[in-house]
C-alpha positions in Angstrom: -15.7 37.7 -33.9 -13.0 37.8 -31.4 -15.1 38.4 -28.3 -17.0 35.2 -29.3 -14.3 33.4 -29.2 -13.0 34.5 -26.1 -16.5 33.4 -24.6 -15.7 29.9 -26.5 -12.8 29.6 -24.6 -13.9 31.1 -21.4 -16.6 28.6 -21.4 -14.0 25.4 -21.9 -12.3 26.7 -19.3 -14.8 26.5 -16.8 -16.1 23.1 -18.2 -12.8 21.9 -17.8 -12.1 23.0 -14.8 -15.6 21.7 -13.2 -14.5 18.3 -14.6 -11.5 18.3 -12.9 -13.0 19.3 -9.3 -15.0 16.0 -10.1 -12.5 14.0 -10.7 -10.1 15.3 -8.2 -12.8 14.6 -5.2 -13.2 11.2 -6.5 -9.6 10.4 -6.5 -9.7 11.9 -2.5 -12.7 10.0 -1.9 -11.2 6.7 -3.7 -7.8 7.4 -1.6 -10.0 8.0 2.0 -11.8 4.7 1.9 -8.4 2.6 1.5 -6.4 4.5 4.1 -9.8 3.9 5.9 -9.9 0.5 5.5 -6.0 0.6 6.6 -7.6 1.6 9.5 -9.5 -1.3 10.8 -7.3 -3.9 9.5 -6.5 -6.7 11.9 -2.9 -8.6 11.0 -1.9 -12.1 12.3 0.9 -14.0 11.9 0.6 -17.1 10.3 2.5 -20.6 11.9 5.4 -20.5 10.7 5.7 -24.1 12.0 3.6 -25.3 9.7 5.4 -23.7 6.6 7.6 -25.3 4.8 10.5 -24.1 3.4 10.4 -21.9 0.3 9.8 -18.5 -1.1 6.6 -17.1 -1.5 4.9 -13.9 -2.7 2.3 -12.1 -1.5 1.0 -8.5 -2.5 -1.5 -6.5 -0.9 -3.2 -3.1 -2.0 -5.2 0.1 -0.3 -5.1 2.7 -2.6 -2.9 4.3 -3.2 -0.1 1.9 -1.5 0.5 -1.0 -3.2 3.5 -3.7 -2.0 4.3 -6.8 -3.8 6.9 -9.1 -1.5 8.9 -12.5 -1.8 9.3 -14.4 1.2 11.9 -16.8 2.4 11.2 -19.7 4.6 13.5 -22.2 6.0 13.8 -24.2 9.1 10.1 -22.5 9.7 11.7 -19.1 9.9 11.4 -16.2 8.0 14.6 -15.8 6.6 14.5 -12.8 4.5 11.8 -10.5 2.7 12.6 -8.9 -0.3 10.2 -5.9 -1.6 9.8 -6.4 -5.3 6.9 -3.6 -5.4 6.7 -0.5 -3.0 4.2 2.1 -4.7 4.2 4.5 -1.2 3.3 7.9 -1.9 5.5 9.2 0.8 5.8 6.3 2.6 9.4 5.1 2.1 10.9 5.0 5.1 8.4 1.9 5.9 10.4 0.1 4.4 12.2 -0.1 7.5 10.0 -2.2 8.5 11.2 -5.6 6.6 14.0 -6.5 8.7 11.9 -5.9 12.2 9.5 -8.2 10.6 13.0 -10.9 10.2 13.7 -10.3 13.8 10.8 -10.4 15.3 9.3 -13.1 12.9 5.7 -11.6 13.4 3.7 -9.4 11.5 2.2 -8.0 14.0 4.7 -4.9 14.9 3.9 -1.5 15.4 4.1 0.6 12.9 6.5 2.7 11.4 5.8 6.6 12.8 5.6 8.8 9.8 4.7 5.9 7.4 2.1 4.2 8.9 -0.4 3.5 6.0 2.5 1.8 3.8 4.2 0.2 7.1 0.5 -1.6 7.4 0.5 -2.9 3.8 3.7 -4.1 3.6 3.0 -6.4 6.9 -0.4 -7.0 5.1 1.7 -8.3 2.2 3.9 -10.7 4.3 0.8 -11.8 5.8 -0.5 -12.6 2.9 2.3 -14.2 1.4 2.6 -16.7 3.8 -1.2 -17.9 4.5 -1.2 -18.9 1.0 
């Protein structure tokens, strides 16, 4: 009786492990086509001369970075960016990257080195903020 029930759990085991590699190579899969579309992603910064003065959010999303921002505007200028969401993975120091956007008042920067999937969702969220 024991041995069966060693085979029982032997066999579990394996089943459970098989469903893992699935689901494991799916989640590599899902994370590969948004740091692939990352990628190919074109930014552009939006007049500022024709935005008028307020705050606005924007978000953006390629898994598995997600940014949520708030955007100042006045005198058609960004005047500050505040990150109210910053899932990064390992991509905290792109952060970094809010007050070049201030300075520069563009979007389109380079990125930051080390960080460069997270540096291009946060400018996608800025972007994005203020075309809407």
């Amino acid at each position: 009786m024991k041995l069966k029930t060693r085979y029982i759990v032997l066999i579990i085991l394996l089943i459970l492990i098989v469903v893992g590699i699935f689901v494991f190579r799916s989640f590599v899969r899902q994370a590969e086509a948004g740091l692939e579309q990352l990628s190919s992603m074109e930014l552009a910064t939006p007049n500022l001369a024709a935005i008028p003065d307020g705050r606005y959010v924007g978000s953006y999303e390629a898994f598995p970075v997600k940014v949520e921002v708030a955007v100042t505007v006045s005198e058609h200028m960004i005047k500050d960016i505040e990150l109210l969401k910053h899932r990064n993975g390992q991509g905290k120091a792109a952060e970094a990257i809010i007050d070049r956007i201030v300075e520069q008042q563009s979007v389109e920067l380079d990125v930051v080195s080390g960080a460069t999937y997270s540096s291009l969702v946060i400018l996608k969220s800025v972007e994005q903020a203020l075309a809407e």
